[in-house]
N, C-alpha and C positions, 0 to 999 in steps of 0.2 A: 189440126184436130188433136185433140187433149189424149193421153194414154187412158184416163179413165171412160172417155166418150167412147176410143175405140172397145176399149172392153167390156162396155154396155152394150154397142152394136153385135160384139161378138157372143155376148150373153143371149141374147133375144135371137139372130142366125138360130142359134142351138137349139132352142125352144123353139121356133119354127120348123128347123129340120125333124126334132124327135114328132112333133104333130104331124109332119109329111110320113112319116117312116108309120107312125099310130093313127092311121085317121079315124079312128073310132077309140083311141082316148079322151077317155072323161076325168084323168085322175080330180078334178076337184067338186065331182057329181058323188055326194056320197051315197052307200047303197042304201040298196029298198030295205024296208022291214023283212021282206023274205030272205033276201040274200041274207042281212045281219044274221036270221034264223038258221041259216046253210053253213054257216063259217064254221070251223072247228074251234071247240075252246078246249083244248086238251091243257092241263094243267099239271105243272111238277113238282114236287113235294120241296117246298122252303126250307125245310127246317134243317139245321147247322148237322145232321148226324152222318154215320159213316156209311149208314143206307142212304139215305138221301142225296151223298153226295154220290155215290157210288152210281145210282141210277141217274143222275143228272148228266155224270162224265159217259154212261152209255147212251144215253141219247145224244148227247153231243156226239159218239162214235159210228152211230146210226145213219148221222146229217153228214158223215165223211168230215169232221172236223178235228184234228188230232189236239189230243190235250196231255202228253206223256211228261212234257217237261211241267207246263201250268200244274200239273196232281201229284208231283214229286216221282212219279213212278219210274224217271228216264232222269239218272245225276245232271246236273251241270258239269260244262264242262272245268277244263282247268282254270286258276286264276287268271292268267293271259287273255281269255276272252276278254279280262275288263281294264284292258290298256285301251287307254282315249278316255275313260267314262269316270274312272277314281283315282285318288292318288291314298296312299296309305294303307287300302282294302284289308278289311279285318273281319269282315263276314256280311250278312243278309239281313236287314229291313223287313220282314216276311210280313207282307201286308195282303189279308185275306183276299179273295178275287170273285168276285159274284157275277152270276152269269144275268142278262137283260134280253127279252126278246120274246117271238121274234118280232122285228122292226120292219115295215114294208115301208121303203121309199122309193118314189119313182122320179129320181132326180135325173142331171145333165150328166153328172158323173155316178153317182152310186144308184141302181136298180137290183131293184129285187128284195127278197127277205134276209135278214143281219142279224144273227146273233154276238152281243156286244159285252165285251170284259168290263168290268168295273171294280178296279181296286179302291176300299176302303174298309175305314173301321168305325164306320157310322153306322148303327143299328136303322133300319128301315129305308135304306139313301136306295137300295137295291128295291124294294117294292113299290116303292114310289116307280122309281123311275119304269120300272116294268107295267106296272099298271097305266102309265101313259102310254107306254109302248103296242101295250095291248088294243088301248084307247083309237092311240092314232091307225092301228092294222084295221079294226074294225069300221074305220071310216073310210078305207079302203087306200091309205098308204101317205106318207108327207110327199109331198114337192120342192123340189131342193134346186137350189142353182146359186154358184158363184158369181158373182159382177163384179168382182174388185179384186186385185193380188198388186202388193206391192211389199218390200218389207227394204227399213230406212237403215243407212249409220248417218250419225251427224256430225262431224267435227267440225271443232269451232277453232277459229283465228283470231289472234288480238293484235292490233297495229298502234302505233301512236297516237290517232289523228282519222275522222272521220275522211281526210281526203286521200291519207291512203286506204281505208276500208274502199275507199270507190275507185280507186287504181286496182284494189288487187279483183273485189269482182269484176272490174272490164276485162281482164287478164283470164280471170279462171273460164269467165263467160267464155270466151273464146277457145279454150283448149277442151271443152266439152268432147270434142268429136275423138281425140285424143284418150281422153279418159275411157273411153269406150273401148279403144281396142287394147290399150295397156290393160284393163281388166280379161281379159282374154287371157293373156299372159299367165294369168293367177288361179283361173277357173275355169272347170271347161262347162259351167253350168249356171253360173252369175250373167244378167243382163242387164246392165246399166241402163234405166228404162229415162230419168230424170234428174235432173240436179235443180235446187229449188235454193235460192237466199233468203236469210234473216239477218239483217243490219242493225244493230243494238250500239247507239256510242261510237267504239274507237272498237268495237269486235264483230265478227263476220259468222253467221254459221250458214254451212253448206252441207245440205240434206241431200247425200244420195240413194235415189229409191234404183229397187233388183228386184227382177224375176228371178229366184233362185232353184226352179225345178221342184220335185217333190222331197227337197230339205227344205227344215225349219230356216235355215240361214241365217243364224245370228252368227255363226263362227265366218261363215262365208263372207256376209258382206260386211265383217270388222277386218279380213285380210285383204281384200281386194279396195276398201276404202282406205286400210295404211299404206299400201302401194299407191295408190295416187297421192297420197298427201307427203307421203315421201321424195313423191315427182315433185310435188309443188316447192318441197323444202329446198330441193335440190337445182332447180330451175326459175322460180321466182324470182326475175332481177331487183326486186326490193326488198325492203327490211321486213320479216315477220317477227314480233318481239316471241311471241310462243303461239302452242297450237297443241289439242288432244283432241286423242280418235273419235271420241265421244265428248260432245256437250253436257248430254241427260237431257237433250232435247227429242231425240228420237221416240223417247215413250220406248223402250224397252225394259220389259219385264215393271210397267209400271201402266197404271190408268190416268189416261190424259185426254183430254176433249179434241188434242189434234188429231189422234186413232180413232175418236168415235167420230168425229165429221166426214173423214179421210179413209184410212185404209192403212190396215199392218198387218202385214200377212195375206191374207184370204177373208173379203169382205161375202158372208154366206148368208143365206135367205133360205130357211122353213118354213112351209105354209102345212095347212091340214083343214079340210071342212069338216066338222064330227055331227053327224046328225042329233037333234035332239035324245032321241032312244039313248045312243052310245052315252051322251052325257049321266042320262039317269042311271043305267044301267051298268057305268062301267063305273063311271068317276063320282056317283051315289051323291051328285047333285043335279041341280038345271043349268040350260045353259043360260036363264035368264038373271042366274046367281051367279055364275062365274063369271060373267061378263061385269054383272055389278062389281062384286069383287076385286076383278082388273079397273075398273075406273077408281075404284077407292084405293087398290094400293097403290095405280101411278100416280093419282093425286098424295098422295102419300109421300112417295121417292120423291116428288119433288121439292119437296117442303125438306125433304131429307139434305138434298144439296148433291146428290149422289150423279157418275154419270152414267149416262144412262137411264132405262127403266126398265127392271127383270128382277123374278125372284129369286130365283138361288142357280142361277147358269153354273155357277163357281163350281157346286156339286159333282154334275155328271161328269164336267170339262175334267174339273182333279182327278175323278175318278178312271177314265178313259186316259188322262196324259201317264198317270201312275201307271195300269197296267201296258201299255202302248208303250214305252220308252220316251215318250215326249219331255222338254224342259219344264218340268213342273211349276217352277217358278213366274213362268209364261201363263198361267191362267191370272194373275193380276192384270195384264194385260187383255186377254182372251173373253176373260169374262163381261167384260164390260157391252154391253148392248141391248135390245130394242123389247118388249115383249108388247105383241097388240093381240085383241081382243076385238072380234063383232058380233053381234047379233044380225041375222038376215031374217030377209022379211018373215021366209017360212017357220023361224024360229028357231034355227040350227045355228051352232056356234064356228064362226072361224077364229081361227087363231098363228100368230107367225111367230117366230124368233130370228134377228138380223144381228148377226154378232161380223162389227166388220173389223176385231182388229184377232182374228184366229190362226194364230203361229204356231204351225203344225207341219210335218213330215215322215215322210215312211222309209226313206235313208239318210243313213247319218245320227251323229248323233248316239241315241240311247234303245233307237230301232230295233238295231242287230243284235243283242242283247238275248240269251236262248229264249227268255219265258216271255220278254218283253215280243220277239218274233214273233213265236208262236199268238201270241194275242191278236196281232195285226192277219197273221194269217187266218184268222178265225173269219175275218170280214172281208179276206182277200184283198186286203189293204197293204202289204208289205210288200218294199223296194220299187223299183222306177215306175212311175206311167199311175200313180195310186195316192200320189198326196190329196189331188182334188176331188176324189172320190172318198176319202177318209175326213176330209175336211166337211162334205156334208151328212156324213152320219154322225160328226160329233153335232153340227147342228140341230138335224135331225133329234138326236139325243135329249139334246137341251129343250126342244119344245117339247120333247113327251115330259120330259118334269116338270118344267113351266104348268102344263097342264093339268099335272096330277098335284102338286102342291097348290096351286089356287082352289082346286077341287077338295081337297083335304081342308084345306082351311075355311072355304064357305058352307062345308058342311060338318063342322065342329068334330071332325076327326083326327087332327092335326097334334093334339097330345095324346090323344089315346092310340094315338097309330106309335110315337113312340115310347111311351110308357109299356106297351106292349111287345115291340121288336126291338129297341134301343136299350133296355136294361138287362143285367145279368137277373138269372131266377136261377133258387135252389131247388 
């Protein structure tokens, strides 16, 4: 049985169990016109001032969500907190931080309502995304579930002669079971789940995939893959002419059709049904437009050559890795995935986002970080037991914008939203 087979089985158990635990959940029944009518739509004043902001940081204090370090009110600490994270440190990047929410998801790992940080300097990236968010609450919550976690290194070997490339995989083949515990050695959190070949010529790459816990694991599984390859250098009775820890086959910190077939990081799935109402009402179109809309832009992306099909995942993902301490650089990766669109009979709109190459953590890394903490603790997303729960609110995320940018655009608000919020005014 394949790792990915099992962790589909283990996908679906979950989803089974949360319906034995809910038997009278309906997360994807959206509600009545009355209930829509019952919701609360309390709203917070947007605009950039020192009241505004003032009243937004007391309602976050309201919801029991500290924000002393995020409002400058509480110093950073000394420079020594940013040993691991800079070399050279000569000050602060101060990138504004806009609050999103709230967000009702009723996933495997994240439940409940989420108020979500979003650092940028993009005039309207924060109302969009909120107005989706608002979108997807009123439909009564997203549905979230992980199916896929793997995250790769790949180093590659070069031999003389395609008959040593086939000596030395008969050779590695076999020390598999080895390699597994020598990574022990290295990590007390790395799980050597698979080792996979690519034969090219006279060179060999050997892709091995980690469970790496709730880290990102790029640092992790580039140590723990030079320790084996070190064993091999060292214990290989044949000649290796050379050999690097990476190929640049892995797809790290880049968009490659093997992350989007496969898995890199955390393969995550958002769904939401929005009733028709919620579309007019919220996202100030139909959904029998928005739906058109999604057929014309995937037919679009395609033609584009892009991989993938989604409109601007990039967005929210930057914005959340920014305030969140995540490897920003990882949303080239990250972003890449799925966006679908339906019409159902009754004429309400579904919509999903599937982003499977999402390389994300809540230790390690740029986590720890005061302001960057504090952000993750806003979602209760910070340190052990919480990567997979943070990995479907960024999903989550990604389809509230998904669906308010389609929505802006098939209803010709799309420059006027930022000609409005996007420009400086005297």
């Amino acid at each position: 049985m394949s790792e990915a087979y099992r962790n589909t089985l283990k996908m679906i158990n979950e989803l089974k169990q949360e319906e034995e635990l809910n038997p009278s959940n309906e997360t994807m029944n959206p509600p009545s016109i009355a209930e829509l009518k019952g919701l609360s739509n309390k709203k917070i004043n947007w605009q950039p001032t020192a009241e505004g902001r003032q009243k937004r940081l007391e309602f976050l204090k309201n919801e029991n969500i500290q924000t002393n370090l995020i409002s400058g009110k509480t110093p950073l600490e000394t420079d020594s907190c940013f040993q691991g994270n800079i070399e050279n440190f000569i000050g602060m990047a101060q990138i504004p931080i806009g609050l999103g929410g709230p967000l009702l998801i009723n996933g495997t790992n994240a439940k409940g309502t989420f108020y979500v940080p979003l650092a940028t300097t993009e005039g309207a990236l924060v109302a969009s995304y909120n107005r989706g968010m608002k979108a997807c609450r009123l439909s009564g919550g997203v549905t979230t579930a992980i199916v896929a976690e793997g995250v790769q290194r790949s180093p590659l070997f070069h031999f003389d002669d395609l008959y040593n490339v086939g000596l030395f995989v008969q050779w590695v083949s076999e020390k598999l079971p080895h390699f597994k515990e020598l990574i022990r050695e290295y990590s007390r959190y790395a799980q050597l789940q698979d080792m996979k070949v690519n034969m090219e010529g006279s060179s060999v790459i050997l892709t091995f995939e980690y469970h790496t816990g709730d880290a990102a694991g790029q640092n992790m599984v580039t140590i723990c893959t030079n320790a084996v390859c070190l064993y091999i250098e060292k214990n290989y009775p044949n000649k290796i002419n050379h050999w690097y820890i990476e190929s640049n086959y892995s797809g790290d910190k880049k968009a490659t059709h093997r992350s989007f077939n496969h898995v890199r990081g955390k393969k995550v799935i958002a769904e939401v049904l929005l009733p028709k109402e919620v579309v007019v009402g919220t996202l100030k179109t139909t959904a029998e437009k928005l739906f058109q809309g999604w057929l014309d832009a995937t037919m679009s992306i395609v033609q584009s050559g892009a991989i993938g099909a989604q409109g601007h995942v990039a967005n929210g993902l930057t914005a959340m890795f920014i305030a969140c301490g995540q490897d920003v650089a990882c949303v080239s990766e990250a972003a890449i995935g799925m966006t679908r669109m339906e019409l159902t009979p009754q004429g309400d709109l579904y919509a999903s986002v599937t982003l499977p190459a999402l390389i994300v953590g809540t230790v390690g890394g740029g986590t720890s970080l005061p302001t960057q903490r504090q952000c993750l603790e806003m979602m209760d997303c910070y340190g052990a037991g919480k990567a997979n729960k943070f990995a479907e609110i960024c999903c989550a995320v990604a389809l509230a914008g998904e669906l308010s940018i389609g929505a802006a655009l098939c209803a010709h608000h799309f420059a006027e939203a930022h000609a409005f919020l996007g420009r400086k005014r005297v």
